[in-house]
C-alpha positions in Angstrom: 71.7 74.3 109.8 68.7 76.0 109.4 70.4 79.4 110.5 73.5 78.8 108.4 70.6 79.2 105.9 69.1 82.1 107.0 72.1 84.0 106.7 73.2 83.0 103.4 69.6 83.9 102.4 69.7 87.5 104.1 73.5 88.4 102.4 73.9 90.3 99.5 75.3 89.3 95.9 79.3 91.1 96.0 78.0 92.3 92.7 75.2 94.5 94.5 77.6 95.1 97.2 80.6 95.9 94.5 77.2 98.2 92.5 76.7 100.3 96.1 80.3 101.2 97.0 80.3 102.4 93.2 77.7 104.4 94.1 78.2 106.2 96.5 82.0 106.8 95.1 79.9 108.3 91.8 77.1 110.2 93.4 78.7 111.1 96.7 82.3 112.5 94.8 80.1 114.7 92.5 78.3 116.3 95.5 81.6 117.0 97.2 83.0 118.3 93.8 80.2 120.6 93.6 79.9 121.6 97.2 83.5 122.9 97.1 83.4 124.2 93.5 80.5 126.6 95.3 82.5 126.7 98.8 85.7 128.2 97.2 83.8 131.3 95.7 80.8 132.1 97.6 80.7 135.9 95.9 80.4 133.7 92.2 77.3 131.4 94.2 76.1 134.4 95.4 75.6 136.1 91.7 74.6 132.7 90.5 71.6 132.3 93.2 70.9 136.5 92.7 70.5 135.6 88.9 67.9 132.3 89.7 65.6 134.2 92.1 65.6 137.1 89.9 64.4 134.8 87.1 62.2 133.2 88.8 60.5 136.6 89.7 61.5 136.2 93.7 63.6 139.7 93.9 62.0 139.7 97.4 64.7 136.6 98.3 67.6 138.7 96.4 68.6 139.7 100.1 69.1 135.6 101.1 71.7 134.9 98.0 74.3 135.4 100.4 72.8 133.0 102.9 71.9 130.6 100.4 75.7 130.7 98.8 77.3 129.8 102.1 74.8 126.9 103.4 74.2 125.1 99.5 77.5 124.1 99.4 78.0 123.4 103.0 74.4 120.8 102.6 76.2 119.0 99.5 79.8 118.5 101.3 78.2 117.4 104.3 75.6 115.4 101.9 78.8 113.8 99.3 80.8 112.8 102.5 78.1 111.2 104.3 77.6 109.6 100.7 80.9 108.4 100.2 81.7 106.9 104.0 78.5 105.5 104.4 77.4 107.3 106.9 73.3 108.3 107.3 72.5 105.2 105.0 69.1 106.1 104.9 69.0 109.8 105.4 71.3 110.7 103.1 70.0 109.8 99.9 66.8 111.1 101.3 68.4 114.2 101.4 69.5 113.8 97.8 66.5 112.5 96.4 64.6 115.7 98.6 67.3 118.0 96.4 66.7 116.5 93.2 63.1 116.7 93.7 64.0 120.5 93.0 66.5 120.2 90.6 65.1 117.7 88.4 61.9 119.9 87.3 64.3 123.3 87.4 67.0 122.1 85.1 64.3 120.7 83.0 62.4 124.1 82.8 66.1 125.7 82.0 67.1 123.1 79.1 64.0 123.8 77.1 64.0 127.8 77.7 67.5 128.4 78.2 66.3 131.4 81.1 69.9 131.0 82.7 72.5 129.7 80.0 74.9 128.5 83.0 73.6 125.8 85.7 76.3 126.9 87.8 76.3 123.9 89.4 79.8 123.2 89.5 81.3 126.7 90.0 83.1 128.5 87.2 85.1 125.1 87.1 83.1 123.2 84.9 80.6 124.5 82.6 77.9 122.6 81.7 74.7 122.8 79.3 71.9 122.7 80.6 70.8 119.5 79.0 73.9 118.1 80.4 73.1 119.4 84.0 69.7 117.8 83.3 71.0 113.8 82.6 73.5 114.7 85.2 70.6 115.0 87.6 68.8 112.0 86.1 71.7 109.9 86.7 72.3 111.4 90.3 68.6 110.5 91.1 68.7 106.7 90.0 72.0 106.6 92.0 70.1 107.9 94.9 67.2 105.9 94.8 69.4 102.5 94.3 71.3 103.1 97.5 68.3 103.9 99.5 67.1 100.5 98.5 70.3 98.7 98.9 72.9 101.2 100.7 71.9 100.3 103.8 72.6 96.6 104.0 76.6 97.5 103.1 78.1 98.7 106.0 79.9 102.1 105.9 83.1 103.6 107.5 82.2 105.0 110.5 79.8 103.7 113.2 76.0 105.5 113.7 78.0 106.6 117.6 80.4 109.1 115.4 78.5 110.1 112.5 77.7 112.9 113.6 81.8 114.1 114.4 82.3 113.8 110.5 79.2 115.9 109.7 80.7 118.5 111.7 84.0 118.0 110.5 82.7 118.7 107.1 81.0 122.2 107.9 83.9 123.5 109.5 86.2 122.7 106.5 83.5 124.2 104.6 83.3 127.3 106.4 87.5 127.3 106.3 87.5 127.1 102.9 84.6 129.8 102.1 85.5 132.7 104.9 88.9 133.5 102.9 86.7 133.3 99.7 84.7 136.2 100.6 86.8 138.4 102.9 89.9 138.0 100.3 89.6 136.0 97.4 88.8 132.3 96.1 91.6 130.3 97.4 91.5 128.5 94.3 90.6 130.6 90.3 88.6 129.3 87.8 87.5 132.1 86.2 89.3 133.2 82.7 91.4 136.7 84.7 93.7 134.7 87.1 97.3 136.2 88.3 99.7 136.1 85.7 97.0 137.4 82.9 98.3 139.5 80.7 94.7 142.0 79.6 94.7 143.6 76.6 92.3 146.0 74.8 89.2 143.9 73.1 89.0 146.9 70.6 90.7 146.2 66.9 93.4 148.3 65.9 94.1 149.7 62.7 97.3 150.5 61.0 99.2 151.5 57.5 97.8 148.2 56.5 94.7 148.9 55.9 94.8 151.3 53.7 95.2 150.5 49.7 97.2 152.8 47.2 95.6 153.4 43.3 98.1 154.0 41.3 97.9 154.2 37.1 100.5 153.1 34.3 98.9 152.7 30.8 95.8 153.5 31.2 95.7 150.6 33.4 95.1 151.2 37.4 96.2 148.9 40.0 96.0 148.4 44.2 99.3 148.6 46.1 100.3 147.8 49.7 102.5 150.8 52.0 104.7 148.0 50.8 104.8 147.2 47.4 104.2 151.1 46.7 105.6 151.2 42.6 107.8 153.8 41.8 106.6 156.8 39.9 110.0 157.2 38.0 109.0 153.5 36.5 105.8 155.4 34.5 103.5 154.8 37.5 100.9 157.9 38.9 99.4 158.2 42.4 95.2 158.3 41.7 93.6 157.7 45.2 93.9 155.4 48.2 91.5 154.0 50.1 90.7 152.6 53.4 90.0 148.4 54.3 88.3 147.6 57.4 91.2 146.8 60.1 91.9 143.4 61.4 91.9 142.9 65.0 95.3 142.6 66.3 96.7 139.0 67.2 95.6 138.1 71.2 98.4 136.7 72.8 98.3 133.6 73.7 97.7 133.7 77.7 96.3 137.0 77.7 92.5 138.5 78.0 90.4 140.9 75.8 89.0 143.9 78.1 86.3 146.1 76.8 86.7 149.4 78.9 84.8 153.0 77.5 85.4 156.4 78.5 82.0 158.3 78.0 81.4 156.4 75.0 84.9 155.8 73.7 87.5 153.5 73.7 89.5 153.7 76.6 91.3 150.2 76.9 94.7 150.9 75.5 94.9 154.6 77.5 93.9 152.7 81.0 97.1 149.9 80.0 99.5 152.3 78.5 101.0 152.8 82.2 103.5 150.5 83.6 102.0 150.3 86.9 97.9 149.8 87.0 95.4 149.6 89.9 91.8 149.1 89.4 89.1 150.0 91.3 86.5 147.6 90.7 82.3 148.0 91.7 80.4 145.6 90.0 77.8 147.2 92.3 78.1 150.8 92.5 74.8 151.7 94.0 75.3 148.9 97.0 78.8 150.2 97.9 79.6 151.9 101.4 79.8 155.7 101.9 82.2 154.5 104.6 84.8 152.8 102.1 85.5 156.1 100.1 88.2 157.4 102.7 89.6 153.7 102.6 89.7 154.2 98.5 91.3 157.7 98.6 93.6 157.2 101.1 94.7 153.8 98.5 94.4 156.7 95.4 97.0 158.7 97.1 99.1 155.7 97.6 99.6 154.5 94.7 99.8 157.9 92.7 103.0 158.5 94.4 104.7 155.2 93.6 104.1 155.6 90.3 100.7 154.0 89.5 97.9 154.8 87.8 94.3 154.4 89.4 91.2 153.9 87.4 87.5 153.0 88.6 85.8 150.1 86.8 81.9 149.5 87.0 78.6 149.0 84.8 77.2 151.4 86.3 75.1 154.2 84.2 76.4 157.9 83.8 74.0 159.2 86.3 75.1 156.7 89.2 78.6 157.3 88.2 78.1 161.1 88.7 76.4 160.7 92.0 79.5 158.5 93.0 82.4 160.9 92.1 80.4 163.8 93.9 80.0 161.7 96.8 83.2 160.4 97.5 85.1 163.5 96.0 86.9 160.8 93.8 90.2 161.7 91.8 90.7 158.6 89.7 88.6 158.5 86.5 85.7 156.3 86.2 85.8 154.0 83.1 82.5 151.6 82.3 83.3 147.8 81.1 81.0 144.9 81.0 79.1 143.4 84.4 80.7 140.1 83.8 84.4 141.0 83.4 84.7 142.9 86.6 82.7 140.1 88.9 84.9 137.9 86.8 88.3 139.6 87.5 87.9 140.1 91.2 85.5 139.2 93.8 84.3 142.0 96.3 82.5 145.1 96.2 85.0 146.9 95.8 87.7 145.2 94.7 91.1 145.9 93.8 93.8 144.5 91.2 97.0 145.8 90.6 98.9 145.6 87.2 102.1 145.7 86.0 102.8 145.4 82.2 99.5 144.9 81.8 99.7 141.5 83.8 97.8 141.3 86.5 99.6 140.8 90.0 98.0 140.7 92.8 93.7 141.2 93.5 91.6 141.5 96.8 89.2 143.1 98.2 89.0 146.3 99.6 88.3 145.1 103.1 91.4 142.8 103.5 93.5 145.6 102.5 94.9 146.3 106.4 95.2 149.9 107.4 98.7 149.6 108.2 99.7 148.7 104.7 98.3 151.8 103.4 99.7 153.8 105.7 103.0 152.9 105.9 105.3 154.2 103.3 107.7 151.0 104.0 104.8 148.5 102.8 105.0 148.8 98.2 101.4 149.1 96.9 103.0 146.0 93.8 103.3 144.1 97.2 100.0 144.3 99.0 99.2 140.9 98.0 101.8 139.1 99.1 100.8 138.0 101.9 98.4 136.1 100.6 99.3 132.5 100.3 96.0 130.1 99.3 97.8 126.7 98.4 100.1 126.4 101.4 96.7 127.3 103.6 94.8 125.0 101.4 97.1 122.6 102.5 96.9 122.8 106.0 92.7 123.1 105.9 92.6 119.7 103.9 95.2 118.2 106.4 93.5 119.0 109.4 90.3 117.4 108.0 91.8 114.2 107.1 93.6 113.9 110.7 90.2 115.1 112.1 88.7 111.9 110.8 91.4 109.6 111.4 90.7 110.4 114.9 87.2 109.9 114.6 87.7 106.8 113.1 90.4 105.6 115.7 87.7 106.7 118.2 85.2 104.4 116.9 87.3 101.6 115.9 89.4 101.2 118.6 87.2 98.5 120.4 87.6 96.4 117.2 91.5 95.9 117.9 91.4 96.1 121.5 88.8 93.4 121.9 90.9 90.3 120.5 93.3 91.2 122.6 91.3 90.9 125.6 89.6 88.1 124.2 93.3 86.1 123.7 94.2 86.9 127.3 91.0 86.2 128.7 90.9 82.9 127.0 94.7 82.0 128.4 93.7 82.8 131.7 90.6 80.2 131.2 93.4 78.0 130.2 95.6 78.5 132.9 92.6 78.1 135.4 92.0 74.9 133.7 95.1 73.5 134.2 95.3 74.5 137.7 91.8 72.9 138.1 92.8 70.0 136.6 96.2 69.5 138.9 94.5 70.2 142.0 91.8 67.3 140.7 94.6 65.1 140.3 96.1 65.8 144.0 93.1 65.5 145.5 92.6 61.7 143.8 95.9 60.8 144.9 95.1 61.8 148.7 91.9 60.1 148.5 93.5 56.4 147.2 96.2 56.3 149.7 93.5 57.3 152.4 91.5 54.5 151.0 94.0 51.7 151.1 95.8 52.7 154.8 93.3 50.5 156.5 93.6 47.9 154.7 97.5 48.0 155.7 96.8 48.4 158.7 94.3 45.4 159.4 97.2 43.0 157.6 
């Protein structure tokens, strides 16, 4: 009795139970949604950690951002998983708390300056405030710190023998998942300038519209649209005209605004005016390879003679542009536009995106452009990024993780259906051995009695 009692003393309440799964669903999903929000792009991390430590004032750690964009999100998948199976009960909200024991103070220090308007915590897929970020970080702490008191008393998934198999699992879906991001392009855009957008010039054009025509009838002048011009055989004179300020012209809907100068001037509309479009884009001019010019020429001459027009895109300033063109002996024209829009368009350094009607069609970067295509006067520049496929390879990256930890988990679970079958034929061989047992009890009694009364038989 007394252990009967002990046990019911040392369960949990299913409500604290029911309270911890919920748990590590909440804290460990939103880990895992921002791990792979940060996985998918690790060039937009890499900006996003560049723009911290230059904040912060450590421009000697600028050279880590890479490093620091591939392992953060690989530390949070690893971290949510662990979360969500159960696995690490006690280590990993340690490791969550030991994270928001960073977070918490830095979030705070960014909601009341506002030194970097965009967490980034979630990617470009969800934008948060940075008050926001800060009670989401509140919350995730209190969700930590409830699990480390009570997480470990609910069992989880997988047993402490295999743990370790689903951490791994984790880093190499992470890795498959942020290679193609960096060598290609995100396998899954968030950002505002994905295929199918139609760009158009952010500048606002004027037109017949906006200018006003005086004319005078009676000693009484009046304003006319191109329009509603009067007629001057009516009694009406022509005095002046005079210019309103234009109205930008209607976006359409789907499409984005592109601010792109020419020394100065507006060169948005000239740069679109051609059917076929490729861009040249280096959101870091100064950082870019000698060694990629004869890559970038070679593409120049390409696409001139099917049709396209090439432009260069940067944010550079005149004098690194002129040291560029001389060093590369550059044909295409170099246009400036804003930082943001071309790390926003493409990812790379340099990266290209080809237009047609304006729309944009395929982007990469330079790199996974193969020499072959460029060579080949079979392979159509509009085509260079077909071959890139990202949802059927998404597909088959989150397929082989799940099977990956179903066999895991058939691994470690095994003995749990194999045992009551050994234990059911173990205990009907007891059973059988019983009965045999028994019936050779029984013959031996029957020998023993007719032993016993032979004698007396005998002496009758």
């Amino acid at each position: 009795m007394s252990n009967n009692n002990d046990n019911r003393d040392q369960s949990m309440p299913w409500v604290v139970t029911a309270v911890v799964l919920l748990m590590r669903l909440v804290v460990g999903a939103t880990f895992i949604f921002s791990g792979f929000a940060k996985a998918v792009d690790p060039w937009g991390t890499c900006y996003k950690v560049t723009e911290y430590l230059l904040t912060l004032g450590w421009d000697s750690m600028a050279g880590q951002a890479l490093l620091i964009a591939f392992a953060l999100p690989a530390v949070e998948l690893m971290l949510g998983v662990a979360i969500v199976v159960g696995a690490y009960r006690r280590s990993a909200p340690v490791g969550v708390l030991i994270m928001m024991a960073v977070m918490l103070p830095l979030t705070l220090w960014l909601a009341t300056t506002n030194a970097v308007p965009d967490c980034g915590c979630f990617g470009d897929a969800i934008v948060l405030t940075n008050w926001a970020t800060f009670g989401k970080n509140l919350l995730l702490t209190m969700g930590a710190l409830f699990l480390l008191c009570f997480g470990r008393k609910v069992p989880g998934v997988f047993g402490p023998a295999v743990q370790w198999m689903v951490m791994a699992a984790t880093f190499a879906a992470t890795m498959a998942i942020a290679l193609p991001g960096y060598f290609t392009q995100p396998l899954i855009d968030f950002r505002p300038f994905k295929l199918g957008t139609r760009l158009v010039s952010a500048q606002p054009s004027t037109s017949d519209q906006d200018y006003l025509f005086i004319y005078e009838k009676d000693g009484r002048q009046q304003e006319f649209t191109i329009d509603s011009v009067p007629d001057e055989a009516d009694g009406w004179t022509f005095v002046d005209r005079r210019e309103v300020p234009g109205k930008p012209s209607p976006v359409t809907t789907g499409a984005r605004a592109i601010a792109v100068t020419d020394h100065g001037a507006d060169a948005a509309d000239d740069m679109l005016a051609a059917d076929s479009v490729m861009l040249i884009l280096f959101p870091d001019l100064p950082q870019v390879s000698i060694a990629s010019t004869f890559v970038i020429n070679e593409l120049t001459d390409k696409a001139r003679r099917q049709g396209a027009q090439v432009y260069g895109l940067t944010s550079a300033t005149d004098g690194q542009i002129a040291e560029w063109t001389d060093i590369s002996m550059a044909s295409y024209p170099m246009l400036v536009a804003d930082d943001s829009d071309i790390k926003m368009m493409a990812r790379g350094n340099p990266a290209v995106v080809y237009l047609h009607n304006d729309t944009i069609r395929w982007k990469r970067t330079l790199g996974s452009i193969s020499a072959e295509g460029i060579h080949s006067p079979e392979v159509d520049v509009s085509h260079m990024g077909d071959d890139m496929k990202p949802a059927p390879y998404m597909r088959r990256v989150a397929m082989a993780y799940v099977l990956a930890l179903l066999a895991i988990l058939v691994l470690n679970r095994t003995h749990l259906l194999v045992r009551p079958l050994f234990a059911r034929k173990l205990r009907k061989s007891g059973a059988s051995a019983d009965c045999s047992e028994s019936g050779a009890s029984s013959s031996s009694s029957a020998s023993s009695e007719a032993s016993e009364s032979s004698p007396s038989n005998d002496t009758e």
